[in-house]
NUMAR-511599 format. One record per residue (C-alpha): residue number from 1; residue in three letters; z, x, y. Coordinates in Angstrom, 2 decimals, decimal comma. Last residue first. Layout:
% residues N
- marse:koltor:up:east:north
- NUM:ALA:Z:X:Y
...
***
This chain:
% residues 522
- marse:koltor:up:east:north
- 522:UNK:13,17:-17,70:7,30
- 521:UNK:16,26:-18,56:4,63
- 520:UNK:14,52:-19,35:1,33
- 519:UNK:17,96:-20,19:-1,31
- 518:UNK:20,06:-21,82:1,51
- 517:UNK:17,52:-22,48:4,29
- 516:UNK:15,92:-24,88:1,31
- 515:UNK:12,89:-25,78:2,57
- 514:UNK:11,53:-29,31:1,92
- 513:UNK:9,61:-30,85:-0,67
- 512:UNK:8,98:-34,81:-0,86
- 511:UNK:8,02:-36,12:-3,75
- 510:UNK:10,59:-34,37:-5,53
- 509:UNK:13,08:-35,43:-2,90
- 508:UNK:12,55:-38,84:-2,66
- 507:UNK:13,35:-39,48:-6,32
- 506:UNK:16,75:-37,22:-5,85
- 505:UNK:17,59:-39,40:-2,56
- 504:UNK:16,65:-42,29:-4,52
- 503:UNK:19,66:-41,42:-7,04
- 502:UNK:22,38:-40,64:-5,22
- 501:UNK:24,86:-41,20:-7,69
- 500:UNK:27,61:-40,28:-5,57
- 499:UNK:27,82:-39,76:-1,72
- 498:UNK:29,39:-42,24:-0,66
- 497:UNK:30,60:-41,35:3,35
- 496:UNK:30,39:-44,58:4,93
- 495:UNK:27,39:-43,73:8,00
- 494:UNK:25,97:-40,92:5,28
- 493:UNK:24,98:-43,25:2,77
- 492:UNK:23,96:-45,34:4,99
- 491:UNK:21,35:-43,20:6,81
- 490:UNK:20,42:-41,53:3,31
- 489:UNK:17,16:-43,00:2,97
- 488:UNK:17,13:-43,32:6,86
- 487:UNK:16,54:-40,03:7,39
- 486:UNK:14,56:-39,44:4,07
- 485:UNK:11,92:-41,44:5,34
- 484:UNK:12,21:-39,87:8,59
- 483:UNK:11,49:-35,78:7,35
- 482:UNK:8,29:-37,50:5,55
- 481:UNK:6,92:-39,04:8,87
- 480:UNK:8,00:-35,96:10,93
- 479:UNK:5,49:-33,81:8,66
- 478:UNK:6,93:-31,11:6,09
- 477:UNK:5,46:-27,97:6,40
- 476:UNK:7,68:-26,06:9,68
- 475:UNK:11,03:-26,88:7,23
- 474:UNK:13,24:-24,55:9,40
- 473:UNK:13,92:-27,88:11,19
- 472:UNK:16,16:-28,83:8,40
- 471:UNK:16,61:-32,61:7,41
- 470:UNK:19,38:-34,24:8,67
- 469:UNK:20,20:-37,41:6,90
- 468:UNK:18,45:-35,87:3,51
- 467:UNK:20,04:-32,22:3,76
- 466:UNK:23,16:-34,39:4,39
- 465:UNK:23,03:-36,35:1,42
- 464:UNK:21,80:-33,97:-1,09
- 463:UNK:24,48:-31,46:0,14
- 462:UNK:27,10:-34,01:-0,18
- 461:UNK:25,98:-34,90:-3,80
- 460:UNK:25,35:-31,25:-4,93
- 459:UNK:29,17:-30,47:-3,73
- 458:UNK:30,78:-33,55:-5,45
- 457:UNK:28,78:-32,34:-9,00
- 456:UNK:29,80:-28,60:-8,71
- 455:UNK:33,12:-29,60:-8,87
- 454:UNK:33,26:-32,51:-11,30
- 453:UNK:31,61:-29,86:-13,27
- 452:UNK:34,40:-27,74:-12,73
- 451:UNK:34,21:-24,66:-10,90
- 450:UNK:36,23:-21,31:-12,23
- 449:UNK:33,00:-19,12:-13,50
- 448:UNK:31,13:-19,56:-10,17
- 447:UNK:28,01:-20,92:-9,55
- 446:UNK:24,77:-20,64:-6,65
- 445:UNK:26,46:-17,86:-4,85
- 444:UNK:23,85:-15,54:-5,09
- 443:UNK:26,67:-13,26:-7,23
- 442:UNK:27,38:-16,32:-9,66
- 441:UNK:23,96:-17,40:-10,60
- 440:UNK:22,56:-13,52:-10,99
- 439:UNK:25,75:-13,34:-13,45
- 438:UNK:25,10:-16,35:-15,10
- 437:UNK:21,63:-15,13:-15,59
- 436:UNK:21,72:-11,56:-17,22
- 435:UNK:21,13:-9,31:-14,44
- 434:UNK:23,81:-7,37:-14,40
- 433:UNK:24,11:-6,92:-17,58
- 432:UNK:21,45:-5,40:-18,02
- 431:UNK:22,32:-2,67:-14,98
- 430:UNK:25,17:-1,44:-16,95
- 429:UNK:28,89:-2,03:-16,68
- 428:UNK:29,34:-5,69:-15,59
- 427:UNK:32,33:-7,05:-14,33
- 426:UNK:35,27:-8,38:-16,12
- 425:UNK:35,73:-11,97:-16,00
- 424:UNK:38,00:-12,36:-15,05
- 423:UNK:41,53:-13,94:-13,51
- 422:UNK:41,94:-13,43:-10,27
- 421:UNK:38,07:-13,78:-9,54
- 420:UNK:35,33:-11,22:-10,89
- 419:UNK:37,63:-8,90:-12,00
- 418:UNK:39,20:-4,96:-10,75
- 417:UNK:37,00:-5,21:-7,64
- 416:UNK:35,99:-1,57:-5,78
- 415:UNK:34,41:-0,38:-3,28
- 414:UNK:34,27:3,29:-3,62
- 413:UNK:35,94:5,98:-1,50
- 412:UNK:33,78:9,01:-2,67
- 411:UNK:35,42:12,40:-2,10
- 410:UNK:36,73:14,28:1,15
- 409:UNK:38,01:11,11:2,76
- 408:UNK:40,72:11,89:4,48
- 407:UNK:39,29:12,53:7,53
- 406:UNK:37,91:9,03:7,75
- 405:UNK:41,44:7,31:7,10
- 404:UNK:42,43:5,62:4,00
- 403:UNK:44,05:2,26:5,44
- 402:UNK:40,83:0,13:5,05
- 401:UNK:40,72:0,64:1,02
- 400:UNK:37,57:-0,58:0,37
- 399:UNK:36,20:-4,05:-0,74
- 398:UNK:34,54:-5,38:-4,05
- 397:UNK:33,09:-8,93:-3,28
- 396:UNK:34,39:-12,02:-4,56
- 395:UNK:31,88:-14,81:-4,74
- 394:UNK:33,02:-18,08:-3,00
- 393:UNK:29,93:-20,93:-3,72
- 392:UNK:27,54:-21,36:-0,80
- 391:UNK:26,95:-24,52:1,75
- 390:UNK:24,47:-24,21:4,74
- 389:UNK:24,35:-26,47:7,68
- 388:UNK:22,08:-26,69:10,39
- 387:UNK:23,78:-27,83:13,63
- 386:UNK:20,92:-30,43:15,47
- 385:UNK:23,61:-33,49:15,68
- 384:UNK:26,01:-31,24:18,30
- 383:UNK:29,64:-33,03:18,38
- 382:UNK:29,08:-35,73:15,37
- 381:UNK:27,81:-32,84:13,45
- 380:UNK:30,49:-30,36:13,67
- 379:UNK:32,99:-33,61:12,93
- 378:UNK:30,74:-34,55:9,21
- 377:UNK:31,54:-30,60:8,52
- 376:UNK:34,96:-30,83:9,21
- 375:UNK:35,00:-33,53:6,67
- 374:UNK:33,09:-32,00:4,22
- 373:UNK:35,15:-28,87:4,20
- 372:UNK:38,00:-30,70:3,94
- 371:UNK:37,24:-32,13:1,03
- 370:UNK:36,47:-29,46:-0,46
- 369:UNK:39,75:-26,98:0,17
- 368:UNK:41,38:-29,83:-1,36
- 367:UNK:39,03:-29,66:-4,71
- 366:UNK:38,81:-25,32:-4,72
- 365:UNK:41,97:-24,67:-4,38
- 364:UNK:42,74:-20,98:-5,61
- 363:UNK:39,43:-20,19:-7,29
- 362:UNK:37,42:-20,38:-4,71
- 361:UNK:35,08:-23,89:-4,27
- 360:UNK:33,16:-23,34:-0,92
- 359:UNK:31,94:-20,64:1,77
- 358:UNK:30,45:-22,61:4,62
- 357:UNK:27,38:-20,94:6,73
- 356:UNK:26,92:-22,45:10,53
- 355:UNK:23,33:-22,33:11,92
- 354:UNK:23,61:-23,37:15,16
- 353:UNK:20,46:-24,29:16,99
- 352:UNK:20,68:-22,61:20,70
- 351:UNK:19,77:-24,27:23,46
- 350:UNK:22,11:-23,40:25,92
- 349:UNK:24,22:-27,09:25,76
- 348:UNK:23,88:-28,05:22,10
- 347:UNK:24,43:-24,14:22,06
- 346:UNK:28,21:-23,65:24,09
- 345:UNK:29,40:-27,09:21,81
- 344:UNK:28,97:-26,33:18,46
- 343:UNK:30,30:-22,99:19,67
- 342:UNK:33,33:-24,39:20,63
- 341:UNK:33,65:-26,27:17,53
- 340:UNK:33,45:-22,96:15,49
- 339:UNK:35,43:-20,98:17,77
- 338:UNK:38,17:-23,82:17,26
- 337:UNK:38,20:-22,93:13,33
- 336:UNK:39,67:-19,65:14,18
- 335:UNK:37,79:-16,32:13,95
- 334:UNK:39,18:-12,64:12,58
- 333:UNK:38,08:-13,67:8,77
- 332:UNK:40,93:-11,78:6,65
- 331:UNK:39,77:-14,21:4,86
- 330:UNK:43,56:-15,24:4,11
- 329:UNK:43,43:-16,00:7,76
- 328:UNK:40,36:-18,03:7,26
- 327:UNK:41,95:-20,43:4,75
- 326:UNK:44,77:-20,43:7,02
- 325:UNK:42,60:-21,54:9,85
- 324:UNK:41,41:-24,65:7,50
- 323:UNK:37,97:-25,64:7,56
- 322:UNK:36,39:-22,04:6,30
- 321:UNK:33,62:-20,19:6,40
- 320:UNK:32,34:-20,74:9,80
- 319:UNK:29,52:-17,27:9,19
- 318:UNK:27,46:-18,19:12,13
- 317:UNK:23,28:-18,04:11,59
- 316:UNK:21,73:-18,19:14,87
- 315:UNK:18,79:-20,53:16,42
- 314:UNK:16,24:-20,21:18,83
- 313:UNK:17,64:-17,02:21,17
- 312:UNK:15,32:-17,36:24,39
- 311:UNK:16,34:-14,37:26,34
- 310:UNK:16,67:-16,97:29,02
- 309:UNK:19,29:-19,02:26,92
- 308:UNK:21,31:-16,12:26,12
- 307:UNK:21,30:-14,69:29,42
- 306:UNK:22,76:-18,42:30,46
- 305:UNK:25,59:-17,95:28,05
- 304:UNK:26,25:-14,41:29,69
- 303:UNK:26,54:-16,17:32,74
- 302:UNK:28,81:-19,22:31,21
- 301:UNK:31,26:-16,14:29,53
- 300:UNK:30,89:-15,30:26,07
- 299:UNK:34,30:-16,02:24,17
- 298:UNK:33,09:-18,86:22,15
- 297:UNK:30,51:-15,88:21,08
- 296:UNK:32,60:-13,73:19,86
- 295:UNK:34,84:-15,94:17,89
- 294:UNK:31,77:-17,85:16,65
- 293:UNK:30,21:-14,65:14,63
- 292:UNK:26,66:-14,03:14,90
- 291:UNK:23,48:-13,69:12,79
- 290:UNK:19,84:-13,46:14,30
- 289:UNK:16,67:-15,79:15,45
- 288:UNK:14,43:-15,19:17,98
- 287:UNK:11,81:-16,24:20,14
- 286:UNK:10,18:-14,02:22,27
- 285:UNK:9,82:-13,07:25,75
- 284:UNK:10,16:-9,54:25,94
- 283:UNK:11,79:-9,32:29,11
- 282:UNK:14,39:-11,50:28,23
- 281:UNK:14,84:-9,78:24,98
- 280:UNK:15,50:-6,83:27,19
- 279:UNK:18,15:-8,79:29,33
- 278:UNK:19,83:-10,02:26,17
- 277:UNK:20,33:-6,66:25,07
- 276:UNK:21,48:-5,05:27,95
- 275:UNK:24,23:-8,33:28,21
- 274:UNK:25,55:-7,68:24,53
- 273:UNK:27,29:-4,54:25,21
- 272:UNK:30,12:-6,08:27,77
- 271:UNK:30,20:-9,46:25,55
- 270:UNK:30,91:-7,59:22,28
- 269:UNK:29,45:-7,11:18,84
- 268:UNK:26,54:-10,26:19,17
- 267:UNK:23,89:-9,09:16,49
- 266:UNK:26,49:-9,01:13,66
- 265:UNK:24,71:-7,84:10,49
- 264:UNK:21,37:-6,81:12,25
- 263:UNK:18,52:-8,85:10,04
- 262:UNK:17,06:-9,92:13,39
- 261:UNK:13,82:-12,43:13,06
- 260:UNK:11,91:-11,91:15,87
- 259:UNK:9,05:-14,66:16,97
- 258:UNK:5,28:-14,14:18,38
- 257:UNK:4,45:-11,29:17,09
- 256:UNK:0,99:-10,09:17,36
- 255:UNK:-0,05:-6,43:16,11
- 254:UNK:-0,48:-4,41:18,77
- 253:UNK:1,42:-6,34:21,83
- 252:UNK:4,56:-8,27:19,72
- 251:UNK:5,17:-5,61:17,53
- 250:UNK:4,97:-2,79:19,95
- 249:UNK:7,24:-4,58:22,11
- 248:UNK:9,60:-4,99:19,55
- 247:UNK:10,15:-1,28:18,99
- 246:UNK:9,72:-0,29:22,74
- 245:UNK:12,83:-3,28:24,14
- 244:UNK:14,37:-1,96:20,93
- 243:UNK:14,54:1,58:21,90
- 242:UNK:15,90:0,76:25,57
- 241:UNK:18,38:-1,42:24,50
- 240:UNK:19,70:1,28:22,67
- 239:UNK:20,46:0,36:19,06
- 238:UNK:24,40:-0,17:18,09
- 237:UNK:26,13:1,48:15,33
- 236:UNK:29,12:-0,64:13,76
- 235:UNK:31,33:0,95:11,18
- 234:UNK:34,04:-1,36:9,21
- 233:UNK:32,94:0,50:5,90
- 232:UNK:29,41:0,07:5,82
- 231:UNK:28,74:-1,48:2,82
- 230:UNK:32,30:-3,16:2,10
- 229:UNK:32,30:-4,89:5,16
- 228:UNK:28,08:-5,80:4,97
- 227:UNK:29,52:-7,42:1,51
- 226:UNK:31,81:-10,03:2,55
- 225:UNK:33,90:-11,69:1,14
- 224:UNK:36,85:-9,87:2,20
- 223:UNK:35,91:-10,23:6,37
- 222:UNK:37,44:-6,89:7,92
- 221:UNK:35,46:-6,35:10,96
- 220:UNK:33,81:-3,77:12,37
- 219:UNK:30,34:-4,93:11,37
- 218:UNK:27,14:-3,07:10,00
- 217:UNK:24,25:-1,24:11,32
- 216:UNK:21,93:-2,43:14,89
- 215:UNK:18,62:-3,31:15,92
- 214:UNK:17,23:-5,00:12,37
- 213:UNK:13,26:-6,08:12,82
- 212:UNK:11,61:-9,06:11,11
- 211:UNK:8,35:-10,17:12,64
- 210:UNK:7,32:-14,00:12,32
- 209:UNK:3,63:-14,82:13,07
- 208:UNK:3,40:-18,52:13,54
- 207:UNK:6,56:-19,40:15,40
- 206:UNK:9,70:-20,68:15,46
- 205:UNK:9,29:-22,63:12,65
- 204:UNK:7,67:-19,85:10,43
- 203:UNK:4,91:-18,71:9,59
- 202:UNK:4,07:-15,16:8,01
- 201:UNK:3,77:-11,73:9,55
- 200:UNK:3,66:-9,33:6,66
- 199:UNK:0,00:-9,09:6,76
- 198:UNK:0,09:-8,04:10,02
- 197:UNK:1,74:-5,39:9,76
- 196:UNK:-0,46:-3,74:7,18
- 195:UNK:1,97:-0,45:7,15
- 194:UNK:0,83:3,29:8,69
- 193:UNK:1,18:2,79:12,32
- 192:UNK:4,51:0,68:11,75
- 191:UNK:5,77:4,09:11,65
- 190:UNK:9,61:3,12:12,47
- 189:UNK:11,21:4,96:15,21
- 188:UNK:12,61:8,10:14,41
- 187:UNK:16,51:8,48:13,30
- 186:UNK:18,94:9,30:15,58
- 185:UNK:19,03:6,18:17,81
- 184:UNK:19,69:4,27:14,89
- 183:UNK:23,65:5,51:14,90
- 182:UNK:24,67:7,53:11,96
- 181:UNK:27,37:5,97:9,19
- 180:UNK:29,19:9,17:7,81
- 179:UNK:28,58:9,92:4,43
- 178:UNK:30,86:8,97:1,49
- 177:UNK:32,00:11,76:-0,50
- 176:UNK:30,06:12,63:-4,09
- 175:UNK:30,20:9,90:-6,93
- 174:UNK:30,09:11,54:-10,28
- 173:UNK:28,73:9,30:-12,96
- 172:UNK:29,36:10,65:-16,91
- 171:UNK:26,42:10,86:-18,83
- 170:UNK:27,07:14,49:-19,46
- 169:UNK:26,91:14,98:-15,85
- 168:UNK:25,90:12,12:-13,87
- 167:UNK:24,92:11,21:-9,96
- 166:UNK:26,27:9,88:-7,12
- 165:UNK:25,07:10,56:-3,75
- 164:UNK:26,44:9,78:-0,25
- 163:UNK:27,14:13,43:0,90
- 162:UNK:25,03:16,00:-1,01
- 161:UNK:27,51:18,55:-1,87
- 160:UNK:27,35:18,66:-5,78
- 159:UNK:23,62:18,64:-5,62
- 158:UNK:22,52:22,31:-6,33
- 157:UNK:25,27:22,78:-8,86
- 156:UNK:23,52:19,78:-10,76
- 155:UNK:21,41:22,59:-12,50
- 154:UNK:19,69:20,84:-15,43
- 153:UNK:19,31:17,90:-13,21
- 152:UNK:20,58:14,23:-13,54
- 151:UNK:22,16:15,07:-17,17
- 150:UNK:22,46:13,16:-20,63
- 149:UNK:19,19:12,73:-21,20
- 148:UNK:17,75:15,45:-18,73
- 147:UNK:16,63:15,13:-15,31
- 146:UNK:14,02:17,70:-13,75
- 145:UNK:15,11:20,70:-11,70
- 144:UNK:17,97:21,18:-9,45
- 143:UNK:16,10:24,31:-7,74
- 142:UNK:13,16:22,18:-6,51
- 141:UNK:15,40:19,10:-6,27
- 140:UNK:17,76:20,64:-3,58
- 139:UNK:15,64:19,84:-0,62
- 138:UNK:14,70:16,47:-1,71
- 137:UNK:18,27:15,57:-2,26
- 136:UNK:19,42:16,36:1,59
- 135:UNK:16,28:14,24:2,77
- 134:UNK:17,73:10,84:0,75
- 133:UNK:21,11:11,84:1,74
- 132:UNK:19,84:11,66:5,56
- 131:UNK:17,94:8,59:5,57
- 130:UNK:19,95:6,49:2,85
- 129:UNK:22,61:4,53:4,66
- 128:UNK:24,72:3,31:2,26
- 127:UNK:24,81:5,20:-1,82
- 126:UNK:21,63:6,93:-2,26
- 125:UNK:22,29:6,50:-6,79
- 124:UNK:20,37:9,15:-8,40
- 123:UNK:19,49:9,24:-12,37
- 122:UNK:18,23:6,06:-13,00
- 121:UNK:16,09:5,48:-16,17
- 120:UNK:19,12:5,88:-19,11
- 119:UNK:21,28:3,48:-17,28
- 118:UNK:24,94:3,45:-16,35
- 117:UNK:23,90:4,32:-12,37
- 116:UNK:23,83:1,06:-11,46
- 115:UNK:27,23:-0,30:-13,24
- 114:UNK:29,42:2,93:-11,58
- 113:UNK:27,59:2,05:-8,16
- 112:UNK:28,56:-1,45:-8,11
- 111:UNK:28,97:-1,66:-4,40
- 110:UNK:26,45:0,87:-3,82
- 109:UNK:24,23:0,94:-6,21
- 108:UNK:23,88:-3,20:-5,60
- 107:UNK:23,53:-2,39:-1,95
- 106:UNK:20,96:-0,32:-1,11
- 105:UNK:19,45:2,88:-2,91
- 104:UNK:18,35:3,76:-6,35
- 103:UNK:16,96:7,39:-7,50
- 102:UNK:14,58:8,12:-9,83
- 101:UNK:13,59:11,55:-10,96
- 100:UNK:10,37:12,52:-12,49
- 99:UNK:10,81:14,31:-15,67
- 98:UNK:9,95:11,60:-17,80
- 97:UNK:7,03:10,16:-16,95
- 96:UNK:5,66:7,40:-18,42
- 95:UNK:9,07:5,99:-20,53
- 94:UNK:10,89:7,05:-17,06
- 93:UNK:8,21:5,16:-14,46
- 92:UNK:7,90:1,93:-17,02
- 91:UNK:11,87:1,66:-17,16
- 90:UNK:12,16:2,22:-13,88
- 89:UNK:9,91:-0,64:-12,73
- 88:UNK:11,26:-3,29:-15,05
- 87:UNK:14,88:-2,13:-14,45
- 86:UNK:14,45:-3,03:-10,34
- 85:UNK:12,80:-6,51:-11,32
- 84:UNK:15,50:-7,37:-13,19
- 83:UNK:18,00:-6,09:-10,40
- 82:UNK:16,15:-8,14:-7,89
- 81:UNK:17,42:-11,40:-8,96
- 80:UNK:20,99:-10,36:-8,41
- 79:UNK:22,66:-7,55:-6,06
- 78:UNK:19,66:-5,56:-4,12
- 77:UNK:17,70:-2,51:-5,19
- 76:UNK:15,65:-0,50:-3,26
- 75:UNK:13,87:2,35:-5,35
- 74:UNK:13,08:6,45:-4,66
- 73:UNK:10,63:8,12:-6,94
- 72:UNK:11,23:11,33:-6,60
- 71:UNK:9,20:14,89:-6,35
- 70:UNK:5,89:13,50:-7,01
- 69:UNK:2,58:15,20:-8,23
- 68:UNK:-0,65:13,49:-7,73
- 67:UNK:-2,78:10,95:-9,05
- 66:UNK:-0,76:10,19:-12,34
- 65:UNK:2,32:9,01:-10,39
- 64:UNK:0,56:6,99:-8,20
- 63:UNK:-1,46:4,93:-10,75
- 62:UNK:1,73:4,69:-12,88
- 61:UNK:3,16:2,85:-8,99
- 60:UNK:0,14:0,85:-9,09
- 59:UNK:0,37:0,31:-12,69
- 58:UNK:4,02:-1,35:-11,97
- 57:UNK:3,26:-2,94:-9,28
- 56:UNK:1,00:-5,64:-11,00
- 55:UNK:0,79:-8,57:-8,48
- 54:UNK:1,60:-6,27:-5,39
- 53:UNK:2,71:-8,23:-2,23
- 52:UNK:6,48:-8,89:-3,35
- 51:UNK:6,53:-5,48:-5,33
- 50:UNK:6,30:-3,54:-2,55
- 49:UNK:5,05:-0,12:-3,29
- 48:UNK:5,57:2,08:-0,29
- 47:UNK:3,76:5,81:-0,52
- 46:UNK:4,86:9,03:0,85
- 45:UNK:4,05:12,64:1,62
- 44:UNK:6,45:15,70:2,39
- 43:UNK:7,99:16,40:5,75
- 42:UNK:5,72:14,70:8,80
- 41:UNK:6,72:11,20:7,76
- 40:UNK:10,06:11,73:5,28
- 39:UNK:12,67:10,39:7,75
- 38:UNK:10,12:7,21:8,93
- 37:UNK:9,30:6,65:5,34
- 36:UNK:12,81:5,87:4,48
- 35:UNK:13,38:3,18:7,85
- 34:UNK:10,15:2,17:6,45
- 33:UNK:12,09:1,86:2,99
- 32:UNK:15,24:-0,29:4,39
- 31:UNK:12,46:-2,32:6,52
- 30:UNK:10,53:-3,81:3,74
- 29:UNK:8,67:-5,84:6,35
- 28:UNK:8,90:-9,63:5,40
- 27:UNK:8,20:-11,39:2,31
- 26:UNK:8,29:-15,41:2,06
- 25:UNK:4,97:-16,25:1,35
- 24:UNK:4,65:-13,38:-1,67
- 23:UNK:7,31:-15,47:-3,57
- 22:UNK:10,82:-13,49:-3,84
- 21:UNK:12,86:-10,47:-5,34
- 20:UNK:9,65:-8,21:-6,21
- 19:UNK:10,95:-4,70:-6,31
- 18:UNK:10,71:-2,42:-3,10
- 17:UNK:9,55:1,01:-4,35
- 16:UNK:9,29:4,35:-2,26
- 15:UNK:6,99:7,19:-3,81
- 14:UNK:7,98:10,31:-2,60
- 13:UNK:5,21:13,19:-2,38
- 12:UNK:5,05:16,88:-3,98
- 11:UNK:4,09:20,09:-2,53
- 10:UNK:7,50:20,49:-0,88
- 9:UNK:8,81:19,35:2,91
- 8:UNK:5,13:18,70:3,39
- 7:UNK:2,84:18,15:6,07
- 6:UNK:0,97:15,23:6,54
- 5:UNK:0,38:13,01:3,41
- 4:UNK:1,04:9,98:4,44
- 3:UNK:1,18:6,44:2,35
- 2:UNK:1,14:2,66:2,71
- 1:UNK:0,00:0,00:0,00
***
C-alpha cells in the first residue's frame, strides 16, 4: 500500500502491519503505524499493510518479504477482534520466514504483555509509545541476530537496555523498564505524502470526507476502567497548536477534508490550554468530533464556551459512567454526576451533540446500579433531547501502581489484573486464548461473566427502546421517513417506561438498519 526506500538505517526495510479489525467502509488512517513510518522515513525503508483495505494481506505482506530483505516486521494489535486477525498474519510471516523478527505494538501487548508475547510467532513486544523503542531495536538487530525457538535473538545482550521492550529468553518474557511518554512535538509530522489519503476519507454525518487525526497522548487521570490510564501511565502530552493548525490544514487543502475526527484520549485537558486550540480549529473551519470529560468542561467559562461553538465542535463523546456519585467515586472517576447535567445543558445551548458513554452491570450491583442508570438517563434526555447515548458492559482493566514514582522505576511496571472480576476468571495466557469468543465478547464490552440473563435482557430492551425513540444522527444512510417510523413505534413505549417484549421494535429494526455508535462509532 505505502512504502519508502530513501536512505537506510540498514540494508533492510520494515514492513508495518495493521490487521483487519473492521469492514473496509469504516477504516480510517492507521495513524499508530504512520506515526511508525514517520520515525523510520529517511532511515531504512518501509511498507504499511492494512489489513482493512487489503482483501488477501497476508500474500501481500509474503509478497513483501520475498521481494526484498527485511529487518522486522512490526504489527499493531488491539484487545479483541483484532487479535485473530493479528495471529493469522504472524503465523503465515514465521511458518514463511523464519528468521525475520516480529514485533507487536499497541495496547493488547501492552496491557497483557505476558499473554502477547506467549506465542511461538512473536518475538518483540513495543510496549506504549512505539517511535523511539521501535528505532532503538532496529539498531541492535544486526548484532542481535535472528530469533530462535526458544530465544528472541541469539545474542539478547544487545537488547537488554532497550526501554519499552519485552522480549524472551528461554521462552521466558523479560519486560525491560517502561519508557518515558515523549511529547508529539518531537516526533516528525506524519508523511501523509506517501499514503492514499483520500481513499481513507469516508462519509460520515458530519461530513462527506472524514479525516481522523489524534493531537495529543493519554490522560492524567486515574479512571480504573479505563485503559488509556493504564497505557500511558497518568501522562498527558499536548500538540502545539501551531503543529496541528499545519497537520490539519494539509488535510483539509491537499487532499479534501471536510470533518476531523480526534482520537486524542481527552481532547479538553484544561481551560487555560484549551483556548489555542479552539482558536486554531476556528481558523480551520471544520467540523469535528473528539472525546471529553464533563468535569472539565462544566467548568469552561461562557467565553471559552463560545470558542467552542466558533471552532465548530459537532458532537463529543463524554465518559458519564455512572448515575450515582459514589459509583463514580469508587471509579476513581474525578467527575460528579452534576458535570454530566451541566454539560447536557452548556451544548443544547453551544451546539454541541453530547455523546455521553454509560458503563453498566459490574459485578458488585449490577440490578440497582441499572435502574438507575435508566432513570438518569430518561432525565439527560428530558433536559437536552439530541444527547446520544451509548450503553457498555463493566470490563475490568489491569491498572498500575500510581504510588511507584518515575525515578523508581528502573524495570518494567506492568499493568496488571490478578482475575477478570473479583472472583475469575483467570485471564488468558497466550494470544489463542485471547481471542476465543467469550473473551472478545467480554473485553468489547458486549458480556460479562457475572450478568444474568434477566440482566442482559432489561439492558437490550431499554437500548432497543431508546435507540428507536431517538434514533442516532450518526446514522447519515437512513432517510428521515424511516428514522420517524421508529419514533413513534416506540413513542409509547418510551412516554410509560415498558420496555419488555418489544417485539415490533425488533421487526422494525431488521427492516430498517441503523448505525450502531456503540459497535461502529464514526
Amino acid at each position: 500500500m505505502v512504502s519508502n526506500e530513501g536512505a537506510a538505517m540498514n540494508s533492510s526495510s520494515v514492513v508495518l502491519i495493521n490487521p483487519s479489525v473492521h469492514s473496509p467502509s469504516s477504516t480510517r488512517l492507521p495513524l499508530s503505524l504512520l506515526n511508525l513510518a514517520a520515525v523510520l522515513e529517511g532511515r531504512c525503508g518501509w511498507r504499511i499493510v492494512d489489513g482493512n483495505v487489503e482483501v488477501e494481506p497476508v500474500r501481500v505482506v509474503q509478497a513483501e518479504l520475498r521481494e526484498r530483505p527485511h529487518a522486522l516486521v512490526g504489527i499493531t494489535v488491539m484487545t479483541g477482534p483484532q487479535v485473530a486477525t493479528a495471529i493469522e498474519l504472524s503465523a503465515a510471516v514465521r511458518a514463511a520466514f523464519p528468521s525475520v523478527p516480529i514485533a507487536w505494538g499497541g495496547y493488547f501487548p501492552t496491557l497483557y504483555p505476558n499473554a502477547a508475547i506467549n506465542a511461538p510467532y512473536v518475538d518483540y513486544l513495543i510496549r506504549g509509545q512505539g517511535e523511539q523503542t521501535l528505532l532503538e531495536l532496529l539498531a541492535r538487530l544486526p548484532d542481535a541476530g535472528p530469533p530462535t525457538l526458544s530465544d528472541s535473538a541469539r545474542d539478547t545482550t544487545t537488547i537488554q537496555d532497550v526501554a519499552g521492550l519485552t522480549w524472551k529468553r528461554g521462552g521466558q518474557p523479560i519486560h525491560n523498564a517502561d519508557r518515558p511518554v515523549a511529547s508529539p512535538g518531537a516526533f516528525p509530522l506524519l508523511p501523509y505524502e506517501r499514503v492514499d489519503v483520500r481513499g481513507y476519507l469516508r462519509p460520515s454525518f458530519m461530513g462527506s470526507r472524514t479525516a481522523v487525526y489524534q493531537s495529543a497522548l493519554g490522560c492524567r487521570y486515574r479512571c480504573q476502567f479505563c485503559g488509556v490510564v493504564s497505557m500511558w501511565n497518568g501522562k498527558t502530552e499536548l500538540e502545539e497548536s501551531g503543529r496541528l493548525l499545519q497537520s490539519i490544514g494539509m488535510l483539509r487543502d491537499r487532499w479534501g477534508a471536510d470533518c476531523i475526527m480526534f482520537y486524542d484520549h481527552n481532547f479538553f485537558d484544561r481551560e487555560d490550554s484549551s483556548v489555542p486550540i479552539l482558536e486554531a480549529l476556528a481558523a480551520i473551519d471544520l467540523p469535528y468530533w473528539c472525546f471529553a470529560r464533563t468535569d472539565t468542561l462544566a467548568k469552561f467559562s461562557a467565553a471559552t464556551w463560545e470558542k467552542i461553538r466558533r471552532s465548530r465542535l459537532r458532537m463529543a463523546f463524554f465518559g458519564a459512567e455512572a448515575a450515582s456519585d459514589d459509583i463514580l467515586k469508587r471509579m476513581k472517576k474525578g467527575a460528579r454526576v452534576e458535570h454530566t447535567l451541566e454539560v447536557a445543558v452548556r451544548c443544547r445551548e453551544y451546539g454541541v451533540v453530547p455523546e455521553f458513554s454509560f458503563i453498566l452491570g459490574g459485578p458488585e450491583d449490577p440490578e440497582d446500579q441499572i435502574d438507575k442508570t435508566f432513570s438518569f438517563i430518561r432525565k439527560i434526555k428530558s433536559i437536552n433531547p439530541d444527547s446520544e447515548i451509548i450503553l457498555h458492559y463493566y470490563t475490568p482493566t489491569p491498572q498500575r501502581d500510581p504510588k511507584l514514582k518515575e525515578r523508581q522505576r528502573s524495570t518494567a511496571q506492568l499493568p496488571m489484573l490478578r482475575s477478570y472480576g473479583p472472583s475469575g476468571p483467570s485471564l488468558p495466557s497466550t494470544p489463542e486464548e485471547w481471542a476465543e469468543p467469550q473473551w472478545v465478547s467480554w473485553i468489547c464490552h458486549e458480556d460479562a461473566p457475572w450478568l444474568t440473563p434477566r440482566t442482559r435482557r432489561r439492558v437490550k430492551d431499554f437500548a432497543r427502546v431508546l435507540g428507536c425513540r431517538f434514533p442516532t444522527m450518526q446514522d447519515y444512510t437512513a432517510s428521515p421517513l424511516s428514522k420517524g417510523v421508529l419514533r413513534n413505534l416506540a413513542k409509547w413505549r418510551y412516554a410509560i417506561g415498558y420496555y419488555d417484549h418489544s417485539w415490533e421494535l425488533a421487526i422494525a429494526r431488521r427492516l430498517i438498519s441503523l448505525r450502531e455508535p456503540r459497535r461502529e462509532s464514526l
